[in-house]
C-alpha positions in Angstrom: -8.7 -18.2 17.8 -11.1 -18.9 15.5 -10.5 -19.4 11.9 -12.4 -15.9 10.9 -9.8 -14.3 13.2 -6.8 -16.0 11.8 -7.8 -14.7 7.8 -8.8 -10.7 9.6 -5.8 -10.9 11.4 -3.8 -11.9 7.8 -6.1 -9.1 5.7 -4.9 -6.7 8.7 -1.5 -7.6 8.6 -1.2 -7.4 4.5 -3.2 -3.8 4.6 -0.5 -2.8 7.0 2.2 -4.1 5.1 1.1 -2.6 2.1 0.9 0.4 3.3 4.3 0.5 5.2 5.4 -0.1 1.3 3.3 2.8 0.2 5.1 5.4 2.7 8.3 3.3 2.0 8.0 4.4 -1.4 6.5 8.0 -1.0 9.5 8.5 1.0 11.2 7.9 -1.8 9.9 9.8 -4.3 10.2 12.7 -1.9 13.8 12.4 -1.5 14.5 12.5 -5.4 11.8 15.5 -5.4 14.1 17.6 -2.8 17.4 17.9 -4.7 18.2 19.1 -8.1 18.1 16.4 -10.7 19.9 16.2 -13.7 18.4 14.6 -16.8 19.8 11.2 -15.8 18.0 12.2 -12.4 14.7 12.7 -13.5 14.5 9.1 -15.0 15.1 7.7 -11.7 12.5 10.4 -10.1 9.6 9.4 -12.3 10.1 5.6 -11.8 9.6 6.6 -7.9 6.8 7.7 -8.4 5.5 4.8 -10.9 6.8 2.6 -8.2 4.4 4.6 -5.2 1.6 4.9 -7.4 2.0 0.9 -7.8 2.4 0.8 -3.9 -1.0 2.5 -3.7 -2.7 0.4 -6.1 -1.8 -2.4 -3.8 -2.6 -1.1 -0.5 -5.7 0.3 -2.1 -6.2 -3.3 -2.4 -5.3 -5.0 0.4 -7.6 -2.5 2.1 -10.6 -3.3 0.2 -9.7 -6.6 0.7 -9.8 -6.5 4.3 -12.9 -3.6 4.8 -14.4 -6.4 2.7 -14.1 -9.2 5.3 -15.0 -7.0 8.6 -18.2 -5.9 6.6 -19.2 -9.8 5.7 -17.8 -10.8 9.3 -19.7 -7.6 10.9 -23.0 -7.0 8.9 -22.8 -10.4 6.6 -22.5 -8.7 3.2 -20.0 -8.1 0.8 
């Protein structure tokens, strides 16, 4: 294995990871967003959804981190 495959297969395995965090986290949210809250509730329901918002950022990321490599590996741009 080759040193170009050992940082795809890291890029791969971070946009994966991220993303398991982002459904993680939608999840989440959605299970606040089925019940009735009470005003204490809602608190917690908005930081879920700061908190998959954040998760999206990142795999948003993490994605464009690794669609960068295959392109430089594939086509040798950026």
């Amino acid at each position: 294995m080759s040193d170009d495959d050992a940082e795809l297969d890291r890029l791969q395995a971070a946009y994966k990871a991220a993303v398991d965090t982002w459904v993680t986290a939608i999840r989440a949210e959605e299970a606040l967003a089925s019940v009735h809250h009470t005003v204490a509730e809602i608190d917690t329901w908005e930081n879920a959804h700061f908190l998959a918002e954040d998760a999206r950022a990142n795999a948003e990321a993490a994605k464009t981190a690794y669609e960068g490599a295959l392109r430089s590996r594939f086509f040798g741009f950026d």
